[in-house]
Backbone as a ProteinNet text record, in pm:
[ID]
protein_1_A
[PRIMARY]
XXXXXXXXXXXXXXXXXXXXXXXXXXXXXXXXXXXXXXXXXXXXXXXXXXXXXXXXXXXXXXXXXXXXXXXXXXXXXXXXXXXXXXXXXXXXXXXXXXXXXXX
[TERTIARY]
3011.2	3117.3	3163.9	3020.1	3121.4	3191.5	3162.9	3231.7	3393.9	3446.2	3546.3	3615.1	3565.3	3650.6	3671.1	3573.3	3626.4	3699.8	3730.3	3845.4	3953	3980.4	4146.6	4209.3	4224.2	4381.6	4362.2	4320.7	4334.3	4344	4280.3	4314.9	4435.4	4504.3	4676.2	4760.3	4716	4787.4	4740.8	4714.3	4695.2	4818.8	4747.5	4824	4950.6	5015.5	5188.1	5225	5144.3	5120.7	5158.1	5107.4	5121.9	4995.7	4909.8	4766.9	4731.9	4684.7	4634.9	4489.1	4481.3	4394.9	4246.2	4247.8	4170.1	4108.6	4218.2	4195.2	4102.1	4179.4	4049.3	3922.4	3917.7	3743.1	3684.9	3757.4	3683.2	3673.9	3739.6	3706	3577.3	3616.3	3474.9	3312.3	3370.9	3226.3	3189.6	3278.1	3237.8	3148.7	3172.1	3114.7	2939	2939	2783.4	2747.3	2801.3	2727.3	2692.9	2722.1	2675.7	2548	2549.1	2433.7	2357	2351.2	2275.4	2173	2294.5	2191.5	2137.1	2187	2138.1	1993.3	1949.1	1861.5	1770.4	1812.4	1717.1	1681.9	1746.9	1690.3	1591.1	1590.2	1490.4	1365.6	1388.2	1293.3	1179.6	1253.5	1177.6	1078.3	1091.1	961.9	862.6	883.7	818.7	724	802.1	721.6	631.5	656.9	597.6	461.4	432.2	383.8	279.1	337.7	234.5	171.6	250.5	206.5	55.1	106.1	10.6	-87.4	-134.9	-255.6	-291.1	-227.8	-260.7	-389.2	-276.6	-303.6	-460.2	-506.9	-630.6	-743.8	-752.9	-867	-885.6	-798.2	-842.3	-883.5	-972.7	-1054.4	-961.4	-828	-746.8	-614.8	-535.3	-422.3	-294.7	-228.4	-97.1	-13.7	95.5	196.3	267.9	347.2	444.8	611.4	663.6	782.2	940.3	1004.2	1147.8	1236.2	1232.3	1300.1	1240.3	1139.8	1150.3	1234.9	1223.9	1307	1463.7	1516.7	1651.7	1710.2	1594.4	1676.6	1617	1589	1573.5	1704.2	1753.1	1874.4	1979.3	1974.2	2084.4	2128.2	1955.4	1975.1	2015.7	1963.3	2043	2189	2238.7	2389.8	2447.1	2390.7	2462.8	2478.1	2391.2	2382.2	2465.8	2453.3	2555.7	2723.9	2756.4	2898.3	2905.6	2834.7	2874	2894.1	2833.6	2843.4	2921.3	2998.2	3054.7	3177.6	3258.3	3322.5	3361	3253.1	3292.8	3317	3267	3283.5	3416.3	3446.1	3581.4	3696.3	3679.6	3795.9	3893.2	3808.5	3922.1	4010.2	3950.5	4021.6	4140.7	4108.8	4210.1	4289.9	4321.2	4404.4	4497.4	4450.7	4488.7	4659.2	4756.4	4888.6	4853.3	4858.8	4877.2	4947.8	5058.4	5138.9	5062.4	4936.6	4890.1	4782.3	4740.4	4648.3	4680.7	4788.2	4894.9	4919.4	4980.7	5056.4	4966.7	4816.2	4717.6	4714.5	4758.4	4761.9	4830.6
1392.3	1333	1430.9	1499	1609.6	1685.1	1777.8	1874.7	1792	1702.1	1608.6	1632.5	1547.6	1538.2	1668.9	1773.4	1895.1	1972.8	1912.2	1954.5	1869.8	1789.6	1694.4	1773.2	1846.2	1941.1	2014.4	2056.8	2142.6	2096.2	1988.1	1867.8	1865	1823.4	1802.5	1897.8	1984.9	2114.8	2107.4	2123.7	2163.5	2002.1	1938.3	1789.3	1806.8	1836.7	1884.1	1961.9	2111.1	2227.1	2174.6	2106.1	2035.5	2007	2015.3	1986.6	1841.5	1815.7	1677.1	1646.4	1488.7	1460.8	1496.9	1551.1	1616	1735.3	1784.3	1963.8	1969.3	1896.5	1866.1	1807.7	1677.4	1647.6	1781.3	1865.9	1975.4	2058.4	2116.3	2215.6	2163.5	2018.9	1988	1982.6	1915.9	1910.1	2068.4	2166.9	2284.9	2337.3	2317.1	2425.3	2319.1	2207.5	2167.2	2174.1	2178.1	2232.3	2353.5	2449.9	2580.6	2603	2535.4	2494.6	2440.7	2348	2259.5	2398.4	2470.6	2541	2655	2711.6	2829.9	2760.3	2605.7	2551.7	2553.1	2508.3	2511.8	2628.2	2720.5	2860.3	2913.7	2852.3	2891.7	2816	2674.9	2580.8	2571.8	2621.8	2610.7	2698.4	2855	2932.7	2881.3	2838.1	2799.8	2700.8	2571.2	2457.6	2490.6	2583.9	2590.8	2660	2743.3	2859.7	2728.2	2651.5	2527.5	2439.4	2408	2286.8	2394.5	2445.3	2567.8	2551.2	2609.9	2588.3	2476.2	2420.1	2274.8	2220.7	2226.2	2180.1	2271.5	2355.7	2434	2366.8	2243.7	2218.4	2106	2047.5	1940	2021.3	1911.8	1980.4	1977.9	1890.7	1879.5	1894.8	1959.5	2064.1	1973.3	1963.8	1945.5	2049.5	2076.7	2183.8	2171	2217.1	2269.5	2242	2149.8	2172.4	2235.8	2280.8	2288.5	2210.1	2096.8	1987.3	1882.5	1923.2	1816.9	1854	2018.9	2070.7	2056.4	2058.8	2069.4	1914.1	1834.3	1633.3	1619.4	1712.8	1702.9	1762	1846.1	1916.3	1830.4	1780	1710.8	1567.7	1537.1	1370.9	1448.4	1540.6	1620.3	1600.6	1688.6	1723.6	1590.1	1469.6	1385.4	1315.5	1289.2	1202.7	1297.4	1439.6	1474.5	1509.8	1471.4	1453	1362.1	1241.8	1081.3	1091.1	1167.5	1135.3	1174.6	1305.1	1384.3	1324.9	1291.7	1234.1	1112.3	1031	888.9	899.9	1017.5	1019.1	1108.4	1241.6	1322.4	1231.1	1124.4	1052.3	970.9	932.5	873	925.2	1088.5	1185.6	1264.5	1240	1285.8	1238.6	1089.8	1066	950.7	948.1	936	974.9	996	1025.7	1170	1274.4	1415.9	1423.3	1345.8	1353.8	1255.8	1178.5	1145.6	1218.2	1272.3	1404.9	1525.8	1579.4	1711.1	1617.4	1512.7	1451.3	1476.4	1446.3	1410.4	1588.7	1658.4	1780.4	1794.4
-459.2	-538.2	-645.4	-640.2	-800	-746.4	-599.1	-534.6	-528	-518.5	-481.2	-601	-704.4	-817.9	-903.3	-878.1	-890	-853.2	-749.9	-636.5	-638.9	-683	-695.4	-667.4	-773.9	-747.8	-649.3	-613.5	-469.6	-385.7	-353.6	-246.2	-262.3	-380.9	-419.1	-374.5	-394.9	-353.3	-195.9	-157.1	-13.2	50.7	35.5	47.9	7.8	-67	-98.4	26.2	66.5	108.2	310.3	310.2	433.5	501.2	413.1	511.9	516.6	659.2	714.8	651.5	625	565.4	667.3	796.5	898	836.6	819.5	743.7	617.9	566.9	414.7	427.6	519.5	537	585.4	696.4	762	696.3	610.2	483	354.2	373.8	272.5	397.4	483.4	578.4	619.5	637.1	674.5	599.8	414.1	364.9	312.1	352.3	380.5	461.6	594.4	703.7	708.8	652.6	639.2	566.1	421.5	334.4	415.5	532.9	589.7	641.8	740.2	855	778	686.7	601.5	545.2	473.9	490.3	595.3	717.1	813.1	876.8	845.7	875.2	835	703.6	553.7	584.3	661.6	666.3	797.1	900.3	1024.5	1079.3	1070.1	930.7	874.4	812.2	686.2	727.2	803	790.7	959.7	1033.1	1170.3	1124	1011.1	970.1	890.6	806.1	778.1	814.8	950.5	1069.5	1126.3	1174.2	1241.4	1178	1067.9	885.3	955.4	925.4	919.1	1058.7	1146.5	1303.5	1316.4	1281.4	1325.4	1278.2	1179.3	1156	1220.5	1337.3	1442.7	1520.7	1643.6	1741.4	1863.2	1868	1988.5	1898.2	1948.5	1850.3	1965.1	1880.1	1951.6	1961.6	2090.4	2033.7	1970.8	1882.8	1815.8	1899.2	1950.6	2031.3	1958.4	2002.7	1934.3	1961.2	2041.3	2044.3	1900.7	1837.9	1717	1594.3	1602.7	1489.7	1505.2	1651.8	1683.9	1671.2	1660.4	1719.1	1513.1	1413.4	1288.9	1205.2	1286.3	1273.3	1292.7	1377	1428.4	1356.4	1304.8	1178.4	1126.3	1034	890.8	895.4	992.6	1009.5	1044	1126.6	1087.8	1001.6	934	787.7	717.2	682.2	607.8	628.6	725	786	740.7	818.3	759.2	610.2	513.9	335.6	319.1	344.8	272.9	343.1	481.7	519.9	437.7	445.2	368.3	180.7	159.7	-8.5	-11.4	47.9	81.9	104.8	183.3	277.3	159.8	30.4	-75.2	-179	-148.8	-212.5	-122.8	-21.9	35.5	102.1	81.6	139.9	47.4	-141.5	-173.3	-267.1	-291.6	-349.2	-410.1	-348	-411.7	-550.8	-532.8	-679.1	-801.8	-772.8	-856	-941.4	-839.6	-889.2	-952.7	-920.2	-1002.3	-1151.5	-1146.4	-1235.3	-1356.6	-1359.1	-1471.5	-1570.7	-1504.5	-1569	-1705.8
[MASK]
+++++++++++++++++++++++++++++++++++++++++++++++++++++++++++++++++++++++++++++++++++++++++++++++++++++++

């Protein structure tokens, strides 16, 4: 929500500019999906490297699959589409000229 209302006017501007209220959710969802995977890049490392630690002091070890990290990826990225979509969507498709105007 802060990224949003920090962004009015540019939303406004782009929205004058000719951009579809499409263009703007995808410019706001783009730049958390990037944060998302730059996260999970950082994370899947890390936490395989701890599971591992971990997993050695049972006597029957499970594997490690990459279908748990990829269907963990995939909640992430959708839950954060769904937010940023549903919190983006009232900024942008509200009156551009109401947003310039407050200046």
């Amino acid at each position: 929500m802060f990224e949003t209302e920090h962004r009015r006017k540019e939303i406004g501007i782009r929205r004058v500019h000719g951009a579809t209220v499409g263009q703007v959710l995808a410019m706001f969802n783009s730049r958390f999906v990037k944060i998302v995977l730059v996260c999970f890049v950082v994370a899947v490392p890390v936490s395989i490297v701890i599971m591992r630690r971990y997993l050695e002091g049972f006597a029957y070890q499970v594997p490690l699959h990459v279908w748990v990290f990829a269907l963990a990826l995939l909640a992430v990225l959708g839950v954060t589409i769904a937010v940023v979509t549903l919190r983006s969507l009232r900024a942008a498709t509200m009156n551009p000229v109401k947003s310039l105007r407050s200046e």
